[in-house]
Jmol script that loads the backbone (N, CA, C; Angstrom):
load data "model"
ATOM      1  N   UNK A   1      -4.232   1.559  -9.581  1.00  0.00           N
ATOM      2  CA  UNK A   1      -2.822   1.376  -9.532  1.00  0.00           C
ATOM      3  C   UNK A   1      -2.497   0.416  -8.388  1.00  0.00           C
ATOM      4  N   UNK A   2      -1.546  -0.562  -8.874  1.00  0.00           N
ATOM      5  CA  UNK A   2      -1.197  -1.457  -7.192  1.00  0.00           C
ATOM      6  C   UNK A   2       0.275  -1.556  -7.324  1.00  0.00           C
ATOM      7  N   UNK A   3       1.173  -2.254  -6.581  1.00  0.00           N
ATOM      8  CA  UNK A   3       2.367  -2.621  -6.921  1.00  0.00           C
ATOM      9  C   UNK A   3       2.838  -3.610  -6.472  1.00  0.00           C
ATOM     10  N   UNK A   4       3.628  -4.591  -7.679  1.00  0.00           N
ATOM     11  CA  UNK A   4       3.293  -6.088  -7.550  1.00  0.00           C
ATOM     12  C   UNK A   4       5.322  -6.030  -7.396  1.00  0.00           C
ATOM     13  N   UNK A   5       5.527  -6.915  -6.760  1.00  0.00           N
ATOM     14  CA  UNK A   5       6.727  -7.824  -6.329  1.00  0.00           C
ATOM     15  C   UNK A   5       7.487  -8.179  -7.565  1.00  0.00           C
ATOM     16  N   UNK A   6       8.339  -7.714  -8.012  1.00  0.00           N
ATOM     17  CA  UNK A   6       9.153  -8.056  -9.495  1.00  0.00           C
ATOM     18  C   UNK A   6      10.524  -9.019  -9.016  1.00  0.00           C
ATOM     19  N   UNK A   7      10.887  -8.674  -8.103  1.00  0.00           N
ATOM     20  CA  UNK A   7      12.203  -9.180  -7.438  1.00  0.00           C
ATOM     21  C   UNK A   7      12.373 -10.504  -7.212  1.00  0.00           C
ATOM     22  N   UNK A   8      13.324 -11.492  -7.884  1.00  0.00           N
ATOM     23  CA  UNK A   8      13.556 -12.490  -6.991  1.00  0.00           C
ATOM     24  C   UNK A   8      14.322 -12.972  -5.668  1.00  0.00           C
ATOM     25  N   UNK A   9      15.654 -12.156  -6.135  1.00  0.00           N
ATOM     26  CA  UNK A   9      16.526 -12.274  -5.090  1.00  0.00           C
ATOM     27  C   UNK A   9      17.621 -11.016  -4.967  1.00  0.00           C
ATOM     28  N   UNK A  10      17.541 -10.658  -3.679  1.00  0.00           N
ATOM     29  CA  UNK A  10      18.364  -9.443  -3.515  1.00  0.00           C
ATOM     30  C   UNK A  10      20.066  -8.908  -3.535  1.00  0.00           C
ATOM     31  N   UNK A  11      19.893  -8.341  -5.172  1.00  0.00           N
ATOM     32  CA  UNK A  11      20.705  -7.655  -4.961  1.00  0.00           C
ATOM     33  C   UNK A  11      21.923  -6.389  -4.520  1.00  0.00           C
ATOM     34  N   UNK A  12      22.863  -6.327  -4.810  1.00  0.00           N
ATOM     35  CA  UNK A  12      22.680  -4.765  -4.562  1.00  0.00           C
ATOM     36  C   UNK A  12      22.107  -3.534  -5.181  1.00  0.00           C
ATOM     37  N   UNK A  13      21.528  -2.914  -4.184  1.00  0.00           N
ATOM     38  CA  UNK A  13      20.809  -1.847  -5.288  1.00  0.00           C
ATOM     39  C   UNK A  13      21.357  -0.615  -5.548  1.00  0.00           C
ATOM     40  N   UNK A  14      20.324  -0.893  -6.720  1.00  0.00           N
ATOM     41  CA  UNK A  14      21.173   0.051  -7.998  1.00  0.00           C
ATOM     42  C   UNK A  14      19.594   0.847  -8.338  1.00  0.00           C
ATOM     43  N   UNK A  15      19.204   1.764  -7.697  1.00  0.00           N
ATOM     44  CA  UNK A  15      18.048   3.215  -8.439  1.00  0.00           C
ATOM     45  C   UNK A  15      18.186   3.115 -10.270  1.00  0.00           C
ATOM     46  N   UNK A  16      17.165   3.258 -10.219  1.00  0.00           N
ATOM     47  CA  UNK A  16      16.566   3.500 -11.569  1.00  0.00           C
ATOM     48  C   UNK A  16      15.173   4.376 -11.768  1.00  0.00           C
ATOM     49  N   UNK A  17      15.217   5.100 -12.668  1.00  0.00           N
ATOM     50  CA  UNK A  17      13.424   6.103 -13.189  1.00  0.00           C
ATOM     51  C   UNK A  17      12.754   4.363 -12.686  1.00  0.00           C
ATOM     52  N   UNK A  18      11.890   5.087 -12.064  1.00  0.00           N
ATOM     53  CA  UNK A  18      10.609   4.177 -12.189  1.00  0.00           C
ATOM     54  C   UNK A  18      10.620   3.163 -11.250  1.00  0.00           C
ATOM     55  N   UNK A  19      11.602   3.057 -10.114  1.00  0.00           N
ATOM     56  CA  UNK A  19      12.049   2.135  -9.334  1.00  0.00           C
ATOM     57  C   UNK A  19      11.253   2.630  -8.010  1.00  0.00           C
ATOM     58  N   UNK A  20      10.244   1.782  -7.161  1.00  0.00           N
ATOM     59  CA  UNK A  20       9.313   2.315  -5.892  1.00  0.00           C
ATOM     60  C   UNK A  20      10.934   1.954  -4.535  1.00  0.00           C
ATOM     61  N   UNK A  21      10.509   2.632  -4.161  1.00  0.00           N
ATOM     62  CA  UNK A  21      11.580   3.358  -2.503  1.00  0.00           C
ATOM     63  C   UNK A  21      10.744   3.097  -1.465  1.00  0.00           C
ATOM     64  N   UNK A  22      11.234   2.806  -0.701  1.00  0.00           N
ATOM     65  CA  UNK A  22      10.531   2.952   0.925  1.00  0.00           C
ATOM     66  C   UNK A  22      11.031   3.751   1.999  1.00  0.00           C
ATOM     67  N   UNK A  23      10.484   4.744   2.723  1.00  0.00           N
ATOM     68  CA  UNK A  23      11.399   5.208   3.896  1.00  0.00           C
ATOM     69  C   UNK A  23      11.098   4.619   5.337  1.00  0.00           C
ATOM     70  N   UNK A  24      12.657   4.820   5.880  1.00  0.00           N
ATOM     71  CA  UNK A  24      12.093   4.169   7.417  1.00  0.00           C
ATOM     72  C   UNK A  24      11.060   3.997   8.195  1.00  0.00           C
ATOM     73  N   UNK A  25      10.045   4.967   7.657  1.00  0.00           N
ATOM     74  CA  UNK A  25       8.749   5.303   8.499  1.00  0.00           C
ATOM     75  C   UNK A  25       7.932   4.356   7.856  1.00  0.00           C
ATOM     76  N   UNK A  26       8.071   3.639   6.428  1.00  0.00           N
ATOM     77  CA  UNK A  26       7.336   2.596   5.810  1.00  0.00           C
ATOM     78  C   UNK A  26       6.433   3.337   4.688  1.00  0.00           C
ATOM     79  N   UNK A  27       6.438   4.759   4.172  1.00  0.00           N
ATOM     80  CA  UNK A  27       5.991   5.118   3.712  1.00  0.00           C
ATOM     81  C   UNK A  27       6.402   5.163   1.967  1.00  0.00           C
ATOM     82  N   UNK A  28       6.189   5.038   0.779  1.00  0.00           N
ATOM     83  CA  UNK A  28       6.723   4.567  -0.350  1.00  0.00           C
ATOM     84  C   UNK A  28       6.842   5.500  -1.444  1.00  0.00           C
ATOM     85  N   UNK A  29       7.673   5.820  -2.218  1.00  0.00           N
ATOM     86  CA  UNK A  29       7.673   6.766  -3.134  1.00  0.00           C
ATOM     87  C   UNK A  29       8.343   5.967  -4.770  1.00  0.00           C
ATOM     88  N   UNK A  30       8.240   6.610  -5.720  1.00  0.00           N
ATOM     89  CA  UNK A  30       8.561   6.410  -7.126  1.00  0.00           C
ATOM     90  C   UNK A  30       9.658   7.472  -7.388  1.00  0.00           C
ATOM     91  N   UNK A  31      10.857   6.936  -8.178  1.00  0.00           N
ATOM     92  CA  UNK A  31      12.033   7.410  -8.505  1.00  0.00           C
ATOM     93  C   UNK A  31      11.566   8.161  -9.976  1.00  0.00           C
ATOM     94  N   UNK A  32      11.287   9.377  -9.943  1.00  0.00           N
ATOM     95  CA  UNK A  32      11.141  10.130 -11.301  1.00  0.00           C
ATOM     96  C   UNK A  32      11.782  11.376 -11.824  1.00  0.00           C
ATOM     97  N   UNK A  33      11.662  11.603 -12.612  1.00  0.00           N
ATOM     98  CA  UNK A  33      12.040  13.133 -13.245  1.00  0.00           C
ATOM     99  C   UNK A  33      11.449  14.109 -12.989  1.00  0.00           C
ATOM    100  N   UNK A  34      11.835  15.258 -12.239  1.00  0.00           N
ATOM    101  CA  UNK A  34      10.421  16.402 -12.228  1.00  0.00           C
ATOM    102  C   UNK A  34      10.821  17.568 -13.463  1.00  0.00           C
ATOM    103  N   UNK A  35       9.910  18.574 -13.812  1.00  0.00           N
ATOM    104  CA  UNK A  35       9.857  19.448 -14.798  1.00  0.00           C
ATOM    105  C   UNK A  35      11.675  20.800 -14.452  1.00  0.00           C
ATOM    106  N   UNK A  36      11.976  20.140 -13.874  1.00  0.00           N
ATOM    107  CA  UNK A  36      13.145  20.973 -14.077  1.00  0.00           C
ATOM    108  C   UNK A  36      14.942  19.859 -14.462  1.00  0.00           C
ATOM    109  N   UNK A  37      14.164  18.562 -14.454  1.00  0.00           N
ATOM    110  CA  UNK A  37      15.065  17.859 -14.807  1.00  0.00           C
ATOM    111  C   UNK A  37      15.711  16.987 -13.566  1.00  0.00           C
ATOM    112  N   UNK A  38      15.462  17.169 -12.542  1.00  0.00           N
ATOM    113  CA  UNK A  38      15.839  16.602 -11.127  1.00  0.00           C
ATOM    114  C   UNK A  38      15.253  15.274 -11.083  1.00  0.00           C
ATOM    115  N   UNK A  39      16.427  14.425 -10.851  1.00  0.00           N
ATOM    116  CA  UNK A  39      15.764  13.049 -10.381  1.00  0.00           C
ATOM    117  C   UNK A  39      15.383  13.453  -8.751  1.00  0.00           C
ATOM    118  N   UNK A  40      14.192  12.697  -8.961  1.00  0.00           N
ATOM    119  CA  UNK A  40      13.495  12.846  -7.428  1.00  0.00           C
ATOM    120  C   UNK A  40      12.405  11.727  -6.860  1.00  0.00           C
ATOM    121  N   UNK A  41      12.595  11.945  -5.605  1.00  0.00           N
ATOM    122  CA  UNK A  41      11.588  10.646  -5.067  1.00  0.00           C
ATOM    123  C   UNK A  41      10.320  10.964  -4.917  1.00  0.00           C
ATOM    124  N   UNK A  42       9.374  10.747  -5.176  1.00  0.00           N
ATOM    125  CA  UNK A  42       7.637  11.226  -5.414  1.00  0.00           C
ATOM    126  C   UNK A  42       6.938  10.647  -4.655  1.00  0.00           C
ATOM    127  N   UNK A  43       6.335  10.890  -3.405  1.00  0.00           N
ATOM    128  CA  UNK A  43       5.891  10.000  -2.534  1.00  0.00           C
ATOM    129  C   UNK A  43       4.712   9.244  -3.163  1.00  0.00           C
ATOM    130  N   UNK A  44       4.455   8.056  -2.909  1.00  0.00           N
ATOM    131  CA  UNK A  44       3.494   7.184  -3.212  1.00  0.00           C
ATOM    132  C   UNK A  44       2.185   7.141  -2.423  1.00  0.00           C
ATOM    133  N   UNK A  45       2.492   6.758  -1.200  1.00  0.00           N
ATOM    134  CA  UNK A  45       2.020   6.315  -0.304  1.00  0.00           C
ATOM    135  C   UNK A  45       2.184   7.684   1.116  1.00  0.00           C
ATOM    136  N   UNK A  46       1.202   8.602   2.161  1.00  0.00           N
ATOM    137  CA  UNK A  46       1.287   8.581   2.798  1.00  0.00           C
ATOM    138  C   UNK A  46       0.611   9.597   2.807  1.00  0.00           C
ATOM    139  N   UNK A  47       0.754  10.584   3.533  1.00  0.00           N
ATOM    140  CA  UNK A  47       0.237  11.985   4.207  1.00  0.00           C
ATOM    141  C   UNK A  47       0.308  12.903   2.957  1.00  0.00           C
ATOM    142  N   UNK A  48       1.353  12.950   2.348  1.00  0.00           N
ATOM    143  CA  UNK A  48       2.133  13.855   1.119  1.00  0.00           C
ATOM    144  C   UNK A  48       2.035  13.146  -0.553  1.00  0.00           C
ATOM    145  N   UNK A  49       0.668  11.867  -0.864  1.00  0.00           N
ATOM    146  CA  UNK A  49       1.354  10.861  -1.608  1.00  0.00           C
ATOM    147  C   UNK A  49       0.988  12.323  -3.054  1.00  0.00           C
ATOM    148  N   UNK A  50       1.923  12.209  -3.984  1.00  0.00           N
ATOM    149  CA  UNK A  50       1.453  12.083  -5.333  1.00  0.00           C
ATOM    150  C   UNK A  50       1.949  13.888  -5.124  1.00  0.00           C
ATOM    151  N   UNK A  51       2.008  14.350  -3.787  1.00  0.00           N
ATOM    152  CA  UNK A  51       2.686  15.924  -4.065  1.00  0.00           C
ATOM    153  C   UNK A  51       4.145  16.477  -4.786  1.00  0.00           C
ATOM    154  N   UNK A  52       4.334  17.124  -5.364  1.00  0.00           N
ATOM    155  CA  UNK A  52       5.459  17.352  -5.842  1.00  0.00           C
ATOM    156  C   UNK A  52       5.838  17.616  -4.982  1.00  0.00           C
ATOM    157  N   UNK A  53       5.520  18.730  -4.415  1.00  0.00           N
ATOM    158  CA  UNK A  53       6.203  19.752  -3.778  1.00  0.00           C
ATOM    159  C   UNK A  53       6.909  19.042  -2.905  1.00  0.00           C
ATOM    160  N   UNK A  54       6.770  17.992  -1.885  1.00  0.00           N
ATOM    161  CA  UNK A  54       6.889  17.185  -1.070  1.00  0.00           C
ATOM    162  C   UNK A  54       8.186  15.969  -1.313  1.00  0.00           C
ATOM    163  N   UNK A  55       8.575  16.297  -2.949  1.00  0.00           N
ATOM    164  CA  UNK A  55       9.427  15.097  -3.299  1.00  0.00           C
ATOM    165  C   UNK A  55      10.786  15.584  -2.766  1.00  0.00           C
ATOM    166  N   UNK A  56      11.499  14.027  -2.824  1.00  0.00           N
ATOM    167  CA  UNK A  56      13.100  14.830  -2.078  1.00  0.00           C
ATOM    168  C   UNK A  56      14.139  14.167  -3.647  1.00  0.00           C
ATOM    169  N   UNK A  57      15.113  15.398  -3.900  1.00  0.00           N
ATOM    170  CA  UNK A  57      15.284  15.214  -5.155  1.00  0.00           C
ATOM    171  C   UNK A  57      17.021  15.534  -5.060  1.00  0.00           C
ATOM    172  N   UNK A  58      17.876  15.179  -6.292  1.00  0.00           N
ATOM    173  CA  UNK A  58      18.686  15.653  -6.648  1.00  0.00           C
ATOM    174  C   UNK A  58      19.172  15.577  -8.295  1.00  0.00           C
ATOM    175  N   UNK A  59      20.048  15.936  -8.586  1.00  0.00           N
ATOM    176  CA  UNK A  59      19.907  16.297 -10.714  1.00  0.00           C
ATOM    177  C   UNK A  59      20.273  14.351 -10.905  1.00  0.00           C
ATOM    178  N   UNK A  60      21.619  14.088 -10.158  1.00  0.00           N
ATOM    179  CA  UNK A  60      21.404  12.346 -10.639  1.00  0.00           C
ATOM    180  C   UNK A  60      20.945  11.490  -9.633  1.00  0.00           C
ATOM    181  N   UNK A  61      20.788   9.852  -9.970  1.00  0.00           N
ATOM    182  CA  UNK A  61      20.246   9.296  -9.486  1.00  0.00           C
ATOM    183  C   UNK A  61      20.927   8.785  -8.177  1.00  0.00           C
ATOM    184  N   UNK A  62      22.262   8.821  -8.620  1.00  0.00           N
ATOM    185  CA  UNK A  62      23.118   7.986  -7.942  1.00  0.00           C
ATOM    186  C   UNK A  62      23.862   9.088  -7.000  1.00  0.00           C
ATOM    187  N   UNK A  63      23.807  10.238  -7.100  1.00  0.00           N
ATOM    188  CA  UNK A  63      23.563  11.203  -5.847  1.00  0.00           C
ATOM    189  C   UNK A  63      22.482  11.564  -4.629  1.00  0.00           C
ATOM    190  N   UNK A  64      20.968  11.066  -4.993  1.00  0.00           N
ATOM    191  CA  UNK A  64      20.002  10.884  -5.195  1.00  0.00           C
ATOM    192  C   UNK A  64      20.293   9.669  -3.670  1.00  0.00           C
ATOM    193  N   UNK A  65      20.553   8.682  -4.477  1.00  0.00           N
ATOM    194  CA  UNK A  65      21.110   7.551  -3.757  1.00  0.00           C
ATOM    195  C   UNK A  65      21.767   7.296  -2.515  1.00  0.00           C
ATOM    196  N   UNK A  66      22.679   7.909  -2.873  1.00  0.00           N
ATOM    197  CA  UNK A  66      23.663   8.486  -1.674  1.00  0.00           C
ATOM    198  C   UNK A  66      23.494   8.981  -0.805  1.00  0.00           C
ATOM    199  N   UNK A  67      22.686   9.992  -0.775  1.00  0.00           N
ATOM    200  CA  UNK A  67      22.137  10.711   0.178  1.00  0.00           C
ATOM    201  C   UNK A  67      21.421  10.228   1.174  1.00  0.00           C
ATOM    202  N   UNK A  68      22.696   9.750   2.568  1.00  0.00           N
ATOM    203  CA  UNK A  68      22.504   9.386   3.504  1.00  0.00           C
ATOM    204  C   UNK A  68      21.263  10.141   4.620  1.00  0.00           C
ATOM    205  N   UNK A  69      20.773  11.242   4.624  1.00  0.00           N
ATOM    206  CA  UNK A  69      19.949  11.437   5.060  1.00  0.00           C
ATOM    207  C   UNK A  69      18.394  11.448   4.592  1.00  0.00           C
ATOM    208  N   UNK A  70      18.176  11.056   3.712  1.00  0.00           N
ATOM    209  CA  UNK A  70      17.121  10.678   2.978  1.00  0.00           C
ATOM    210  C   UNK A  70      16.175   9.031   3.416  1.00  0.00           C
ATOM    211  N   UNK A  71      17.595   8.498   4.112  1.00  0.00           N
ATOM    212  CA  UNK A  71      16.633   7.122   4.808  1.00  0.00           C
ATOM    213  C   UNK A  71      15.911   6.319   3.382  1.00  0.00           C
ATOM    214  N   UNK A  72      15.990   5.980   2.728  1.00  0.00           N
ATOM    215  CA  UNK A  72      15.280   5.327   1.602  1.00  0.00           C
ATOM    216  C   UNK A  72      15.528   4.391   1.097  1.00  0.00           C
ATOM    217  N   UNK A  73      15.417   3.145   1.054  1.00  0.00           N
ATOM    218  CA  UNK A  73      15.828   2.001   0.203  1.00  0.00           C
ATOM    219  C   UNK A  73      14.894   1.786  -0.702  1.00  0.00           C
ATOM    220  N   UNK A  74      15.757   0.542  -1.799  1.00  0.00           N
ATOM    221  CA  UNK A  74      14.478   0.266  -2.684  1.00  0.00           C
ATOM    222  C   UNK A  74      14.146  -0.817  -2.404  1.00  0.00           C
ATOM    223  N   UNK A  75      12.430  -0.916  -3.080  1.00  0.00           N
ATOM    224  CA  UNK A  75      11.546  -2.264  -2.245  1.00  0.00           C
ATOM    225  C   UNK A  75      11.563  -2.904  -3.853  1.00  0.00           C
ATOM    226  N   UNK A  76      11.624  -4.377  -3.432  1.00  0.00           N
ATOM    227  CA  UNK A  76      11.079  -5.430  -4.077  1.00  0.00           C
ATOM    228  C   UNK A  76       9.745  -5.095  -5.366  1.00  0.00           C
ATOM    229  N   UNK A  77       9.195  -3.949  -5.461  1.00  0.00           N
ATOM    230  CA  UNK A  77       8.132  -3.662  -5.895  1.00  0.00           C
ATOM    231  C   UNK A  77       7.986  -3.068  -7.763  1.00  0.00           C
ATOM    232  N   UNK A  78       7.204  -2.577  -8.493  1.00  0.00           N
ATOM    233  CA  UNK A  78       7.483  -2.049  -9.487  1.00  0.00           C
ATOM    234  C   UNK A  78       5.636  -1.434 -10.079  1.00  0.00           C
ATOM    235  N   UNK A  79       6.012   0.007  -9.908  1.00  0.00           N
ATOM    236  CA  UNK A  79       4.434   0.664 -10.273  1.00  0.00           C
ATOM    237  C   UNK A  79       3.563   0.114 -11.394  1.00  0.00           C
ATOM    238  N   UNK A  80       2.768  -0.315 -11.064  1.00  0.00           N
ATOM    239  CA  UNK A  80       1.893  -0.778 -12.588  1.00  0.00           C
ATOM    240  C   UNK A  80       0.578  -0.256 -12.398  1.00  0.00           C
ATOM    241  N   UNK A  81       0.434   0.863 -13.804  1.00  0.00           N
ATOM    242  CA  UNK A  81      -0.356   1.373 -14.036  1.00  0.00           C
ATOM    243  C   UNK A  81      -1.482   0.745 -15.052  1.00  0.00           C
ATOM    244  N   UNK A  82      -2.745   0.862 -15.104  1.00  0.00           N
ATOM    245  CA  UNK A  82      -3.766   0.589 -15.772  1.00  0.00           C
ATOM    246  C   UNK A  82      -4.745   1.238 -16.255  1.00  0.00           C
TER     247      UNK A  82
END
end "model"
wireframe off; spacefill off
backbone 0.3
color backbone group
């Protein structure tokens, strides 16, 4: 798995399923669905990568989003699996 640069030029962002995040600390997560229906951030990259348990979540995206204490933007990036 790697994750390649899709972005040309920055807009405002707008979350989407499947969209990679970064947090202040530089550490990276994937915007997904977990088994109870919660959009949530899935860490990618770090100490916690690929744990559920560990994801920080809410039911929409754009609450999800909002959530000023979460520290998270989205990166330039897009998961590609093989």
């Amino acid at each position: 798995m790697k994750i390649v640069d899709k972005i040309k030029d920055k807009q405002e962002e707008q979350w989407q399923l499947g969209d990679v995040v970064e947090s202040e600390s530089g550490n990276r997560g994937i915007i997904i669905r977990d088994d109870t229906d919660d959009c949530v951030i899935m860490p990618i990259t770090g100490d916690h990568a690929y744990q559920t348990s560990q994801s920080y979540g809410d039911y929409e995206i754009d609450v999800l989003q909002q959530n000023k204490s979460l520290l998270w933007h989205k990166v330039n990036a897009k998961l590609v699996t093989e």
